[in-house]
KEDREN-313058 format. One record per residue (C-alpha): residue number from 1; residue in one letter; y, z, x. Coordinates in nm, 3 decimals. Layout:
BEGIN
+-----+----+---------+---------+---------+
!   i ! aa !      py !      pz !      px !
+-----+----+---------+---------+---------+
! NUM !  a !       Y !       Z !       X !
...
+-----+----+---------+---------+---------+
This chain:
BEGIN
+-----+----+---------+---------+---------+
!   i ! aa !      py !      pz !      px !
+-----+----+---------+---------+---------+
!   1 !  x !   2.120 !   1.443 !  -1.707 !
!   2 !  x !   1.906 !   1.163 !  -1.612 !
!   3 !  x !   1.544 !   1.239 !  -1.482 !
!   4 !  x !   1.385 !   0.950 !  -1.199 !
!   5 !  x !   1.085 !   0.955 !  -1.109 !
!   6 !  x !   1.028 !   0.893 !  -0.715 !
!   7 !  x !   0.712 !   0.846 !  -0.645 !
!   8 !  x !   0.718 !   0.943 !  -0.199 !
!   9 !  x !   0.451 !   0.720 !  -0.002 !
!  10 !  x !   0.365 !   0.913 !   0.269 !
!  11 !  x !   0.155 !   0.701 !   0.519 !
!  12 !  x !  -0.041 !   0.385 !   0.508 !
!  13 !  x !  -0.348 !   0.549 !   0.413 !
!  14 !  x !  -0.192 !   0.740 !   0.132 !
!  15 !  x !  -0.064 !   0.404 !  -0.067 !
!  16 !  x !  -0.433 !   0.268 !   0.006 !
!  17 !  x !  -0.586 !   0.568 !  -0.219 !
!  18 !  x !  -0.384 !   0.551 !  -0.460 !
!  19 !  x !  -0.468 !   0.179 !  -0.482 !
!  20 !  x !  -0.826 !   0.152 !  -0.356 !
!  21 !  x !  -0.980 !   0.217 !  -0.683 !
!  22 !  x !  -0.773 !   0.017 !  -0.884 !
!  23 !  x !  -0.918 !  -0.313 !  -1.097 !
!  24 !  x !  -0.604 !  -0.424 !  -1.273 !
!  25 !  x !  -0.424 !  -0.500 !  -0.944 !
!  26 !  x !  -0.302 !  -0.836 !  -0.936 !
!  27 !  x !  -0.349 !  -1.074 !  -0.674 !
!  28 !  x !  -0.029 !  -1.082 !  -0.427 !
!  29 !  x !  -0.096 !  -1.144 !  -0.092 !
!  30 !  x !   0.039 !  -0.910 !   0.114 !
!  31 !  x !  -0.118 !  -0.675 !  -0.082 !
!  32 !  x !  -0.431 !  -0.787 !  -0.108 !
!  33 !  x !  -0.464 !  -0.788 !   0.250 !
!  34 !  x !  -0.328 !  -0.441 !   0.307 !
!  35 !  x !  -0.586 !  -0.317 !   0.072 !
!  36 !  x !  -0.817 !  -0.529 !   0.336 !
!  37 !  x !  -0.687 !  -0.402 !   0.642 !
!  38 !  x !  -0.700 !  -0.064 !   0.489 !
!  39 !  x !  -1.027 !  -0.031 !   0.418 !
!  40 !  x !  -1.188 !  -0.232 !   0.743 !
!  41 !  x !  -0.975 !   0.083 !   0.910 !
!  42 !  x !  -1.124 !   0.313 !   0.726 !
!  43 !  x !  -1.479 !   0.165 !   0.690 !
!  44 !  x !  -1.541 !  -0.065 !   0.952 !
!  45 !  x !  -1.687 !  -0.092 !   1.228 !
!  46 !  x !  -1.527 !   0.180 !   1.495 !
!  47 !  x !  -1.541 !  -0.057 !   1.767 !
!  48 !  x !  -1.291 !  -0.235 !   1.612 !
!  49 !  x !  -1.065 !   0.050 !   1.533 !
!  50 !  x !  -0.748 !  -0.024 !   1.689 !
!  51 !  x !  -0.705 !  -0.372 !   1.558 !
!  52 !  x !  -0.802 !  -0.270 !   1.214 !
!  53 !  x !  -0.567 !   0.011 !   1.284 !
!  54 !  x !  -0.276 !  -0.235 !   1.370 !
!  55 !  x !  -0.321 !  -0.437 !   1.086 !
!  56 !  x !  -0.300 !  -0.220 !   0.810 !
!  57 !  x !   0.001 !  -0.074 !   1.010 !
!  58 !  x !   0.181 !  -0.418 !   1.035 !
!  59 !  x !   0.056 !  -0.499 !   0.654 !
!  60 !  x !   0.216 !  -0.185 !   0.534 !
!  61 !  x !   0.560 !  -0.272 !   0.712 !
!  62 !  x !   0.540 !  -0.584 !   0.487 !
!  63 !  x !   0.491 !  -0.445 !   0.201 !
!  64 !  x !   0.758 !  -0.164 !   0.241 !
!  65 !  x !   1.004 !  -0.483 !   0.264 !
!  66 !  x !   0.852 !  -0.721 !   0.025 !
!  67 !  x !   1.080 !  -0.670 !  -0.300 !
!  68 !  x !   0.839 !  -0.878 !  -0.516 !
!  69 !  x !   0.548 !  -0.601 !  -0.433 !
!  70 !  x !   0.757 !  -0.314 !  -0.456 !
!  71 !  x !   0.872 !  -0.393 !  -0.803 !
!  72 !  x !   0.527 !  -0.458 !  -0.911 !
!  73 !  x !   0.438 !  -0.141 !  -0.758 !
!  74 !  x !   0.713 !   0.056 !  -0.918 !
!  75 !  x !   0.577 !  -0.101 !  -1.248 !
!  76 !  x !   0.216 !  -0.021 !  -1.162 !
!  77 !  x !   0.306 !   0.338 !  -1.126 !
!  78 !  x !   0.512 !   0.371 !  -1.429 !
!  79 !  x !   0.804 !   0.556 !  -1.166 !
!  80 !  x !   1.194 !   0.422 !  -1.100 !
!  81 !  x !   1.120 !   0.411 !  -0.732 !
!  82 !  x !   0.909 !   0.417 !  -0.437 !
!  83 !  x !   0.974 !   0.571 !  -0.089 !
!  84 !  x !   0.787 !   0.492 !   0.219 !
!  85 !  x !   0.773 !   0.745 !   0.515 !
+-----+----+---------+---------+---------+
């Protein structure tokens, strides 16, 4: 029997903790500027909420459909796959 490890991504803001911290990330795009969006959403300015809201929303569609990320993901994590909810 063969073991996987899944690792379940259960919102936008949960992939940007688990990433937020991290200094060996390497510079793609797409995720770059999800880590962006991310954190002006959670740390900017409140007047600007709903933007900042919809662009770490539409970033995180992205990056659920960009293979190149997800594999780089799936290697960051050491796991076999990733899920988005």
């Amino acid at each position: 029997m063969e073991i996987s490890k899944i690792l379940i991504i259960q919102s936008p803001l949960h992939l940007w903790s688990l990433l937020k911290e991290s200094k060996n990330l390497i510079s793609l795009n797409n995720l770059i500027y999800f880590i962006d969006a991310s954190d002006n959403y959670m740390n900017g300015c409140k007047c600007d909420i709903d933007i900042n809201e919809k662009n770490m929303n539409d970033s995180y569609d992205i990056i659920k459909s960009d293979k190149d990320i997800n594999d780089y993901l799936i290697n960051f994590f050491n796991c076999d796959e990733i899920r988005y909810k």
